[in-house]
C-alpha positions as CSV (number, residue, x, y, z in Angstrom):
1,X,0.8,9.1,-1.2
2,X,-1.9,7.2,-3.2
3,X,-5.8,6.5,-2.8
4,X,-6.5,3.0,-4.1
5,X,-10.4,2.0,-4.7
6,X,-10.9,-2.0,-4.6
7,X,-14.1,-4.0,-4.3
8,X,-15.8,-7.4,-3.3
9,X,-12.5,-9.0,-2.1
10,X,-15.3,-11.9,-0.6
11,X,-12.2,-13.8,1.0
12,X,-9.7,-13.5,-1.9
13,X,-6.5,-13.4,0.8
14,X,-4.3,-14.5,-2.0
15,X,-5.8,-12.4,-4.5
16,X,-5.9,-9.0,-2.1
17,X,-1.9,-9.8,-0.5
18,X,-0.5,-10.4,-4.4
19,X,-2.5,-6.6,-4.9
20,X,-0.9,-5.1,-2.1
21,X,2.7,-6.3,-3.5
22,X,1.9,-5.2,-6.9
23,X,0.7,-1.5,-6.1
24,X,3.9,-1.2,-3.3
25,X,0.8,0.0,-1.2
26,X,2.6,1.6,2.6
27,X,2.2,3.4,5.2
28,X,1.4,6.5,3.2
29,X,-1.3,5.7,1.0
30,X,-5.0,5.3,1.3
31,X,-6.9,2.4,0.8
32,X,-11.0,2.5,0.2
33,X,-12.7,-1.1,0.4
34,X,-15.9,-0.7,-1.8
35,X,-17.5,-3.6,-0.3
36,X,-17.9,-7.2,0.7
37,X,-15.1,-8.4,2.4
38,X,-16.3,-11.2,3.6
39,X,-18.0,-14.6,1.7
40,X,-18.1,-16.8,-1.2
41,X,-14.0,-17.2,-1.0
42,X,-11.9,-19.2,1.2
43,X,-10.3,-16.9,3.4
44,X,-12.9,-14.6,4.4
45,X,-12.3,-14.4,8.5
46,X,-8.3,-13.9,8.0
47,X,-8.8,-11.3,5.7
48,X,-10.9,-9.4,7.6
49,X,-8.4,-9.8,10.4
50,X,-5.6,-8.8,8.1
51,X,-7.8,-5.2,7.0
52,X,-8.6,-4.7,10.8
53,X,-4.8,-4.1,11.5
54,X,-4.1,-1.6,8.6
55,X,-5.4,2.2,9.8
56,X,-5.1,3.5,6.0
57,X,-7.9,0.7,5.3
58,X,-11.4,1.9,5.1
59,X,-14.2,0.1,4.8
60,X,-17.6,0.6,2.9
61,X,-20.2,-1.7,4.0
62,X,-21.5,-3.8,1.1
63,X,-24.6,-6.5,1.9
64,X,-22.2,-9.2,3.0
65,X,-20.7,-6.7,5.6
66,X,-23.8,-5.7,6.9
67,X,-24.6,-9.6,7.5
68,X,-21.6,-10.4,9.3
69,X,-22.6,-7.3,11.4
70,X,-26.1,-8.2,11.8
71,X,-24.9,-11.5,13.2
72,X,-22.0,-10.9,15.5
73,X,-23.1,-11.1,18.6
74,X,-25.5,-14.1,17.9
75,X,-22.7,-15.8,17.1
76,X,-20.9,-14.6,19.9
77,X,-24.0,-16.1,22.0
78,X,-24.2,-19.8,20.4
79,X,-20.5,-20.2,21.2
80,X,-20.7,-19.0,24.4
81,X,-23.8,-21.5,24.7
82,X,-22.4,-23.9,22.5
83,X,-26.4,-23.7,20.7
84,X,-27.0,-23.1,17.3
85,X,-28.4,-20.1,16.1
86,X,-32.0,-19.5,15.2
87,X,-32.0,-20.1,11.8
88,X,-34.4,-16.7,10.6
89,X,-35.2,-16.5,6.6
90,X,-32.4,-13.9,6.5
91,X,-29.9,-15.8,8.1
92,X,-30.5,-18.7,5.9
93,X,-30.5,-16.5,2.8
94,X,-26.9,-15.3,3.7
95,X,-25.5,-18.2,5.2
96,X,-27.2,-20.8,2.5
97,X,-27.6,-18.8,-0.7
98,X,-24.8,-15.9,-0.3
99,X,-21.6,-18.1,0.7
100,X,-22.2,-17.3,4.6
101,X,-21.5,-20.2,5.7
102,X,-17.8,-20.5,5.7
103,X,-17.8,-17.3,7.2
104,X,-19.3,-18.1,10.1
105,X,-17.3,-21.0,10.6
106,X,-14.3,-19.2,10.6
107,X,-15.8,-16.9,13.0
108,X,-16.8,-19.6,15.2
109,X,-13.2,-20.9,15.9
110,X,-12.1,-17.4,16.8
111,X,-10.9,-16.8,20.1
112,X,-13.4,-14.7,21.9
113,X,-11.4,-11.4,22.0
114,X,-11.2,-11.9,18.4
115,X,-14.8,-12.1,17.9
116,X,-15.5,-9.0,19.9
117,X,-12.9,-7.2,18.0
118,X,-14.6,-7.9,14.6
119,X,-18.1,-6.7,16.1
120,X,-16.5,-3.8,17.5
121,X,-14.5,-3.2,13.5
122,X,-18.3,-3.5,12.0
123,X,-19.9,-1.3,14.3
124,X,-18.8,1.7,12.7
125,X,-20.5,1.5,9.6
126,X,-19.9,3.7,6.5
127,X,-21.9,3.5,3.7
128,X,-20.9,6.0,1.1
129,X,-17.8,8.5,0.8
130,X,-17.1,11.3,-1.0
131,X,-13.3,11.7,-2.1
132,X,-11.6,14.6,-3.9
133,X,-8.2,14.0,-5.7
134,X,-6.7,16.2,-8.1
135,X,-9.3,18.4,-8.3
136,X,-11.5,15.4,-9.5
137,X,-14.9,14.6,-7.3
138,X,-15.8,10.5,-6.7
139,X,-18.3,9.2,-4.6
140,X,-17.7,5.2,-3.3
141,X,-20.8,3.1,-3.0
142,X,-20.8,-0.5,-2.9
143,X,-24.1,-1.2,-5.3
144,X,-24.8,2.2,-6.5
145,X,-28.2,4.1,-6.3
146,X,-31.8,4.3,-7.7
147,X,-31.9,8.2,-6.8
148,X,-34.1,11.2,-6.7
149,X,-33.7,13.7,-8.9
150,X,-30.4,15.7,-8.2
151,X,-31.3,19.5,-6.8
152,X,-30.0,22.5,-9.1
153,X,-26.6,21.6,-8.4
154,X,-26.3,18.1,-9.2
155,X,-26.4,17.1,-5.7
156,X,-28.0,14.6,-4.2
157,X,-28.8,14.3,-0.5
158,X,-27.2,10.6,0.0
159,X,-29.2,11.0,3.6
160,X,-31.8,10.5,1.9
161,X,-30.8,7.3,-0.1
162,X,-32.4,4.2,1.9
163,X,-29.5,1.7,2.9
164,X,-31.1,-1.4,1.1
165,X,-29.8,1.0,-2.7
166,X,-26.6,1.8,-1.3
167,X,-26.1,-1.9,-0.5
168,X,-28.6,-4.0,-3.0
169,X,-28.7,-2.1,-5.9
170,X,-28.4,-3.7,-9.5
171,X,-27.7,-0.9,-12.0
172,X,-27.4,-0.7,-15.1
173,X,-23.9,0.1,-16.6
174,X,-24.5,3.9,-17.1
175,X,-26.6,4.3,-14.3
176,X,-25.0,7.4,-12.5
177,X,-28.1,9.8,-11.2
178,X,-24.9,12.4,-10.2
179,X,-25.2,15.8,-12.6
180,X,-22.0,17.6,-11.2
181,X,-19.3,16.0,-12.6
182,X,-18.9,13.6,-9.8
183,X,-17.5,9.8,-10.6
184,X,-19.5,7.1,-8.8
185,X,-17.4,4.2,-8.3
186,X,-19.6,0.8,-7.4
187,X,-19.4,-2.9,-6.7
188,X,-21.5,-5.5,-6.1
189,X,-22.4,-6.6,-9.6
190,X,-19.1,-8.4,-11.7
191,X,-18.4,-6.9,-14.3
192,X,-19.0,-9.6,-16.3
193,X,-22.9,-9.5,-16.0
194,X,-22.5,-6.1,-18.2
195,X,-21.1,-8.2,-21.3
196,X,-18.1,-10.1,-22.1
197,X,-16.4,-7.3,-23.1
198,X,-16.2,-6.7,-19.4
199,X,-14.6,-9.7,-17.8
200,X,-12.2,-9.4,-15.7
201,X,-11.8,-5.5,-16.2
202,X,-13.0,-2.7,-14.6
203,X,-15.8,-1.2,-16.3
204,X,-16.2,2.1,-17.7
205,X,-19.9,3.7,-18.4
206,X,-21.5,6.9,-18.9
207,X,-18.0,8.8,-20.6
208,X,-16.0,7.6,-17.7
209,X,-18.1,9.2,-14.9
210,X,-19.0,5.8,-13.4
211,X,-16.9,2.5,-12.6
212,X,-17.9,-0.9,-12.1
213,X,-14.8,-2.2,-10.0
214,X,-16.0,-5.7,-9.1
215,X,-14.2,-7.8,-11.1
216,X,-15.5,-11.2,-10.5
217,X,-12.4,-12.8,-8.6
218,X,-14.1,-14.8,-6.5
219,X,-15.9,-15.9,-9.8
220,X,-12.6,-16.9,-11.2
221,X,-12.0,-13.8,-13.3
222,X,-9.3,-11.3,-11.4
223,X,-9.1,-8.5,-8.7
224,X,-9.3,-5.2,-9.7
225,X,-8.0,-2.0,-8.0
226,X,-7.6,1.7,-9.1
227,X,-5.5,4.8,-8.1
228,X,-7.5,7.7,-8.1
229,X,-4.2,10.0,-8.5
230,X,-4.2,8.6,-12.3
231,X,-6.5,6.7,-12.9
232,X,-4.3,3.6,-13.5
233,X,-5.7,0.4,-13.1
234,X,-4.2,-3.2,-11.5
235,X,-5.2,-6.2,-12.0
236,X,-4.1,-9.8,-10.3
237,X,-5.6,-13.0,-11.8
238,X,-8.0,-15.4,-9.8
239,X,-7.2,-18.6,-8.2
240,X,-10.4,-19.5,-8.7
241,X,-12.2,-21.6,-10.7
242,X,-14.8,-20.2,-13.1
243,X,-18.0,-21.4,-12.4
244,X,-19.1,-21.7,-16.1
């Protein structure tokens, strides 16, 4: 048995199957989505689908998961309707500015059962999750955290930690608050954005006690995965193109 961490697949269907080939992931493993399934790539709505049918699958909620959730059941309403949805500044900003839009399309030309399925998959959201293999402690968050000050363990109450961090965040590439040993493992941000050193690979910060896992496929660089058991990384190359 292995425990894979991936991230910010954003519709990478190609990207995520050729992954699952190259790991030989089964029935006995574990795999832990950090993040943003959905968006941006061109199979967003079958992948989700695809996730939904696996029970060793897990899902964190990044910000484009928390959108499609949002939005269900308005969607479900307009094609029940057949209106159009009321356009609010949020909607707009995920739709228009965060590669919604294909998303919802997809969506759309679901069957209803299909639809309801989905909302029902996205109601049971998980935002953060601790993990301990081989002795070694990791805690899964899509974006990462702009935390209080650990207590006089190390800890930190991630009760405490609004949603909009745990989702939203853009840290910096050491920027783990956690004083016990634990490894944070994020999204969200491509690697990329931390230096071209970074492309395409996962990045390491803070003497290995944090990972940046996202990336950049859907930005043309590759999909990234690790195994916790070892540490090993895999990486599958984008069919995308780069946008610069």
């Amino acid at each position: 048995m292995s425990t894979y961490v991936i991230s910010d697949l954003h519709g990478c269907k190609e990207e995520f199957d050729a992954m699952l080939d190259l790991i030989g992931f089964n029935d006995y493993d574990e795999m832990w989505i950090n993040g943003d399934i959905c968006d941006r790539g061109r199979e967003s709505i079958p992948l989700l689908l695809e996730i939904m049918q696996y029970d060793n699958m897990h899902l964190i909620f990044g910000n484009h998961d928390v959108w499609l959730a949002r939005y269900c059941q308005e969607l479900i309403d307009a094609k029940k309707d057949n209106n159009s949805v009321d356009m609010t500044d949020d909607m707009m900003n995920w739709l228009h500015y965060n590669g919604g839009y294909s998303t919802m399309d997809q969506f759309m030309d679901l069957s209803f059962p299909q639809c309801y399925d989905i909302k029902l998959y996205l109601e049971d959201k998980l935002l953060y999750k601790w993990l301990k293999v081989n002795g070694r402690k990791f805690l899964l968050v899509h974006a990462g955290m702009i935390a209080d000050e650990p207590d006089a363990s190390g800890h930190i109450d991630m009760k405490k930690v609004p949603e909009k961090i745990l989702i939203w965040a853009h840290i910096g590439l050491d920027d783990n608050p956690l004083e016990d040993g634990t490894t944070l493992i994020v999204g969200h941000m491509p690697t990329f954005t931390y230096g071209e050193e970074f492309s395409g690979i996962i990045a390491h910060g803070k003497n290995d006690t944090i990972l940046h896992i996202d990336c950049g496929c859907v930005y043309g660089y590759s999909l990234g995965c690790i195994r916790l058991e070892d540490m090993q990384e895999f990486y599958v190359p984008s069919t995308y193109p780069k946008p610069y």
